[in-house]
N, C-alpha and C positions, 0 to 999 in steps of 0.2 A: 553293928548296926548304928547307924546317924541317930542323934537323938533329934525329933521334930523338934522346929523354933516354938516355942511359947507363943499363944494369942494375945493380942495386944487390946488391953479392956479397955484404957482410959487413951483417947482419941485427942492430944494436946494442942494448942494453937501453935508451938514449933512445931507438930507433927504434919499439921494442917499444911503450915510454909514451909516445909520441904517439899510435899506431893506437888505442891504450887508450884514450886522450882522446879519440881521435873518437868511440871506439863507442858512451861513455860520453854524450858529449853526443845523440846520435843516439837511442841505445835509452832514455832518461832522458822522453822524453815517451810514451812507451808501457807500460802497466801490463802487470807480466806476461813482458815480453820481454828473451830474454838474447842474445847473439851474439857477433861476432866475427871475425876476419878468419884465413884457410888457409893454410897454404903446401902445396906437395907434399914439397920436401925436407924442412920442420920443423916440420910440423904446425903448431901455435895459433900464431901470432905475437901474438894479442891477443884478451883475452876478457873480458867486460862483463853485471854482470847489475844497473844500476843502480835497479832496485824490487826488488830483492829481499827480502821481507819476516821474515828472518831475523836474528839478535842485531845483524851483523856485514855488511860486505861480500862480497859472493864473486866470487873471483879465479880458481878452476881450472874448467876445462873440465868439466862433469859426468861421472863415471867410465862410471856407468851407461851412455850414450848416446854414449860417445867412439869406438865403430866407427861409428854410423850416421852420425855429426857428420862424421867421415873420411870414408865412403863415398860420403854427400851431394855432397862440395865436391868429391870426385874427379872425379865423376858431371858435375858442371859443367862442371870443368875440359877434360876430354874431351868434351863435348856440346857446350862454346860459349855453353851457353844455360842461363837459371837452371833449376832443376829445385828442386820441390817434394815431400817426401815425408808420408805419414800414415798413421801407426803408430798406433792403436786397442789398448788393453788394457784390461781389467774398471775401469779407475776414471779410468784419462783419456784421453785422444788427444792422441799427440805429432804436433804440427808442426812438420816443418823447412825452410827454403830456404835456399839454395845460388845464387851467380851469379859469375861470371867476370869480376873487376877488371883493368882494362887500366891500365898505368903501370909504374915502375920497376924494380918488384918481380915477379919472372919468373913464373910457377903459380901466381897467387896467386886465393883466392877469398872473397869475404864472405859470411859466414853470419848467421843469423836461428832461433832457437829458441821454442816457447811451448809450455805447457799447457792444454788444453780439457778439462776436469769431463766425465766420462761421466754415462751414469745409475746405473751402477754404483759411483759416487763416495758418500764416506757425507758429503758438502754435501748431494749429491742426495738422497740416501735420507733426512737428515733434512730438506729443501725436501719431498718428496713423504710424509712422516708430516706436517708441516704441515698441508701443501693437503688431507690426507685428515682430519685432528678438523676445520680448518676447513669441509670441506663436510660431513661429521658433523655438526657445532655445527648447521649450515645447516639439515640435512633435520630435525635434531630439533626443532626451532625451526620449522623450517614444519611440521611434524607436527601439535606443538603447537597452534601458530595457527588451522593449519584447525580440531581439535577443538575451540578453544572459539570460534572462529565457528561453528559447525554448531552448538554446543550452544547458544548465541544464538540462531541461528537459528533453532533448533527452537521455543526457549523462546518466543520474541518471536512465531512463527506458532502455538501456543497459544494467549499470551495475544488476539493478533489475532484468530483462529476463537473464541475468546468473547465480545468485543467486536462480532463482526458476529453474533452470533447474535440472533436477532429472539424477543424476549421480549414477553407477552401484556399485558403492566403497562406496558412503554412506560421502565422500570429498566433503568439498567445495570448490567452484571453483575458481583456479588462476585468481581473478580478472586482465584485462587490461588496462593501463595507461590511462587516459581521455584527460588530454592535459589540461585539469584546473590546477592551483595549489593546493585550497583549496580542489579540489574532488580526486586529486592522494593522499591529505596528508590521507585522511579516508578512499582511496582504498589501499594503503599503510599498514594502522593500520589494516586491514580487513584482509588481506593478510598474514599480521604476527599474527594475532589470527588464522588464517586459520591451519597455520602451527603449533602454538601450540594446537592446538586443535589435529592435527593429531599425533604430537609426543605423545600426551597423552592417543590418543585413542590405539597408539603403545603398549606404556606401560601399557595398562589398558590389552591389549588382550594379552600380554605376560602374566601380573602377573596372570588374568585368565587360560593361558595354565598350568602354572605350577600349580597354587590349582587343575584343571581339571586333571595333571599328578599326583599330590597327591593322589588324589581318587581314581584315578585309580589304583596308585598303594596297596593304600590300601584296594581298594577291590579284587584287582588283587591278592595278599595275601594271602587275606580270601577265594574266591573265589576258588583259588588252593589247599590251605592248605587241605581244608575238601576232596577233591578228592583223592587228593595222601595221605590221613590219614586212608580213607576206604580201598583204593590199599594197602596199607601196612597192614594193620586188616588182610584185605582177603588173603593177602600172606602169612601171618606167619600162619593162617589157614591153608591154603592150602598145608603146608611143614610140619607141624606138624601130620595134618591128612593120616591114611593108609587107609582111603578110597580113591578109586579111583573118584567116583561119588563126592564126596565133594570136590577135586580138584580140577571138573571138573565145579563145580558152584563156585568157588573162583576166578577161570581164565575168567570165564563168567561176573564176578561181577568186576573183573577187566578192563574187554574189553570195557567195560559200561561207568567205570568211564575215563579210557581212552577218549572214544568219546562224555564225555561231555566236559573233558579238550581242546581237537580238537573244538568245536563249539564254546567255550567261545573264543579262541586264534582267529578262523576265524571272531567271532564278532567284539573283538576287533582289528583287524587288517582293517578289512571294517571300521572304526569309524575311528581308527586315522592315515591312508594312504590316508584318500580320498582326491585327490587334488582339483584344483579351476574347476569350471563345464565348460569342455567343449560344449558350448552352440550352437544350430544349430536351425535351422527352425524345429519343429515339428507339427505335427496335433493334437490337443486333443484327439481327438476320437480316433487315434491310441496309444495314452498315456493308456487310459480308456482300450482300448482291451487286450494291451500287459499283463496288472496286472489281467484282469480277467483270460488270460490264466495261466497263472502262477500258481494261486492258487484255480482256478475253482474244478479241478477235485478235492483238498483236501475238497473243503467246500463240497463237493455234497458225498464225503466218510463220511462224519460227519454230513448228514441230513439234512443240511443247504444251504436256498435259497441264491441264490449272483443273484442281480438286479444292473443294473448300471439308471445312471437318466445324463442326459448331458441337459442342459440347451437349450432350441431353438438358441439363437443369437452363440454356441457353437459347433453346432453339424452339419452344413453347412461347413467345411471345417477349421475352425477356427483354426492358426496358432500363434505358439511364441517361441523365442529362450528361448530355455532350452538344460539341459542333460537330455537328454530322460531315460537313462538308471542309473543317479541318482536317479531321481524323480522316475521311475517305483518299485525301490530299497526301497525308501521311502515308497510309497505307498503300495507296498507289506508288507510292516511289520507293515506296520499300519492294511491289510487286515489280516495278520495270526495272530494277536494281537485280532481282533477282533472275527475269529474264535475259537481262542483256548478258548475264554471267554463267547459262544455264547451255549445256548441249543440246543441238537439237534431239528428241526423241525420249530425253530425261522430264522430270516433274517438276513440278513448281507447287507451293498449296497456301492458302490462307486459312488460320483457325483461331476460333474463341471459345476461352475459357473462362470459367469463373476459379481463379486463384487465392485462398485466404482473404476473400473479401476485396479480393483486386478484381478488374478485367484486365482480359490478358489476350492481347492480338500475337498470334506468333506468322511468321514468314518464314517457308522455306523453301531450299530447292537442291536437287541431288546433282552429283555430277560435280562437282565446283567446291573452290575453298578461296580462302583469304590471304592475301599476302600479308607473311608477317610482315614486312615492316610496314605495311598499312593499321594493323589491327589497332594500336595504342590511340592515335589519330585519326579512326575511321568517322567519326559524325564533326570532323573540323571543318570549315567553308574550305572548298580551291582540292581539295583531298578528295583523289580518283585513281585509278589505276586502270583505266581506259585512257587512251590521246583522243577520241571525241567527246569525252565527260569534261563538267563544269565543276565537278567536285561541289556542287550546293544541292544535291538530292536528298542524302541522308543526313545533313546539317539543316535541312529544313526539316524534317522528321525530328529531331534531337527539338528545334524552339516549338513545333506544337507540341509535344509530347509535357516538356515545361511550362507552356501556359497553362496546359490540365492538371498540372500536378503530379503529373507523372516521369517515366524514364523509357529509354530506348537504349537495347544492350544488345550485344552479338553475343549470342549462347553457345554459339557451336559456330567453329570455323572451318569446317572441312565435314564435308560428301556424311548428312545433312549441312549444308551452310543456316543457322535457326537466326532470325531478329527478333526479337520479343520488344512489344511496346506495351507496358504496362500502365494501367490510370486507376482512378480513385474511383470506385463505383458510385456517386453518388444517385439519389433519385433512383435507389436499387429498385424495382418490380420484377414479379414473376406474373 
């Protein structure tokens, strides 16, 4: 058996600065922590507060805290067991423990001290004035953000709802100043693409007038040439021969070619006089009527049915500004275009539609197709595939269809033959 160490009576001041050293090395890695070792007979034997962040060292037991320091270790000592205390005031929380050292030294206990920051603490109260401008700084700062994103936004769907507005010119629109700087500098830049874009479209539809005047003139030319080449044949016939009957069919053959030079001259003059469409409120249905009368009694001389078809949402009063008497103009030579093309005893028909927010005139007629090598150049001036056509019917159809805004296509070439003239519905009503 071990013999017990001997109790140690007399308590020396080297004994005292050894404990000291221990406590020193011990509480020296812990920030914050002071301690010490108990006696019951003589209180502190040893006490340590090695971080102490004051001028100096500290060596006495805190006065404040020296009953519950006491009470603590007693509290042990009598328990056997460490015991932990936590005292809570307006700015800190004291923590203390207490535990019961076994060896030489008879009652003896080691202690353990520190301070916890309440919220009551002014570290804390100024951490929590902090954390409150920095989330202040926060919310004004997002405040901010949002309004001049929104005012962005606003601006930017502005100028967007102008940009998608559908203007009658086929221009885009004199965007207006935003009050941004960065959004004037790119409504700015918009504005002058705007503009070149329209000087270009100037010069595109000039340089087109004048190839358009080319053609014209050169079929205009040809077109003549052959008429007054016949007139002069049949003249000099006519003066050479003493028949009187043969003079008589010379003047005849003359009067002819006369009145085909008169139709080409009124074709072309209907094509390139026509001005910009005086556009008013009309009714469809009255559109559809006026071309059936127009040309009704020719189709019904040549054995051919004429059906109109008007779409339901169309045929209830449905309204749009047009020139009534362009478009009927139109659509009339789209109709005698498909008569003169049309077997007797087969159909012919006129229909309107409402198309994706278009009107949509369609012509057709059974029986009949397109030559291809017309089809590429079928709406050019002098382009016909009759030898009594002027070739300006559906080239006159092609410049209204353009003044409106719209287009004229051949949809179908062959038995249905389809024209479709489509335009911009404006001034839509039901």
């Amino acid at each position: 058996m071990l013999a017990s160490r001997p109790e140690i009576e007399v308590v020396t001041p080297a004994l005292r600065s050894d404990l000291t050293s221990i406590v020193v090395a011990e509480l020296a890695r812990v920030q914050g922590m002071e301690g010490g070792f108990w006696s019951a007979a003589e209180g502190s034997l040893a006490y340590a507060y090695p971080t102490y962040a004051g001028t100096g060292p500290k060596t006495d037991v805190p006065a404040a805290e020296l009953s519950t320091i006491a009470e603590t270790n007693r509290q042990a000592r009598v328990d056997a067991e460490p015991v932990v205390v936590s005292l809570p005031n307006p700015s800190q929380i004291l923590l203390l423990a207490a535990c019961p050292m076994a060896g030489p030294l008879p009652a003896i206990t080691a202690w353990t001290m520190t301070r916890v920051h309440s919220a009551g603490s002014a570290a804390y109260q100024t951490l929590l004035v902090g954390l409150g401008l920095l989330a202040g700084v926060m919310i004004l700062s997002a405040i901010l953000l949002g309004r001049v994103i929104w005012t962005w936004s606003r601006r930017i769907a502005s100028l967007e709802k102008a940009l998608a507005e559908e203007r009658d010119t086929g221009d885009l629109p004199v965007l207006p100043e935003t009050g941004e700087y960065e959004l004037d500098r790119l409504v700015g830049t918009l504005n002058r693409a705007r503009n070149r874009l329209a000087d270009a479209r100037d010069r595109a539809a000039t340089a087109e007038r004048y190839a358009v005047a080319g053609r014209l003139a050169a079929g205009m030319a040809h077109e003549i040439r052959n008429p007054i080449a016949a007139m002069r044949l049949k003249a000099e016939n006519g003066l050479a021969a003493a028949d009187v009957s043969r003079k008589d069919v010379a003047f005849d053959a003359i009067v002819q070619q006369i009145a085909r030079l008169d139709a080409l001259l009124r074709d072309l003059l209907s094509m390139t006089q026509r001005g910009e469409p005086r556009r008013a409120s009309v009714e469809i249905t009255a559109i559809i009527q006026r071309c059936i009368e127009a040309v009704g009694v020719r189709a019904e001389a040549q054995g051919i049915r004429l059906t109109t078809r008007v779409s339901p949402s169309l045929s209830n009063g449905a309204v749009a500004q047009l020139d009534a008497d362009q478009i009927v103009s139109g659509l009339e030579n789209l109709l005698v275009n498909a008569i003169q093309h049309t077997p007797a005893g087969r159909a012919i028909w006129i229909e309107a539609l409402d198309r994706g927010g278009k009107l949509l005139f369609v012509v057709g007629n059974d029986g009949a197709r397109v030559d291809p090598a017309l089809r590429e150049k079928l709406f050019e001036p002098f382009v016909t595939g009759r030898l009594d056509g002027t070739g300006l019917g559906l080239a006159i159809v092609r410049e209204i269809a353009l003044a409106h805004g719209g287009t004229v296509v051949l949809a179908a070439v062959e038995d249905p033959v389809l024209f479709e003239l489509e335009l911009p519905w404006i001034g839509r009503q039901y």
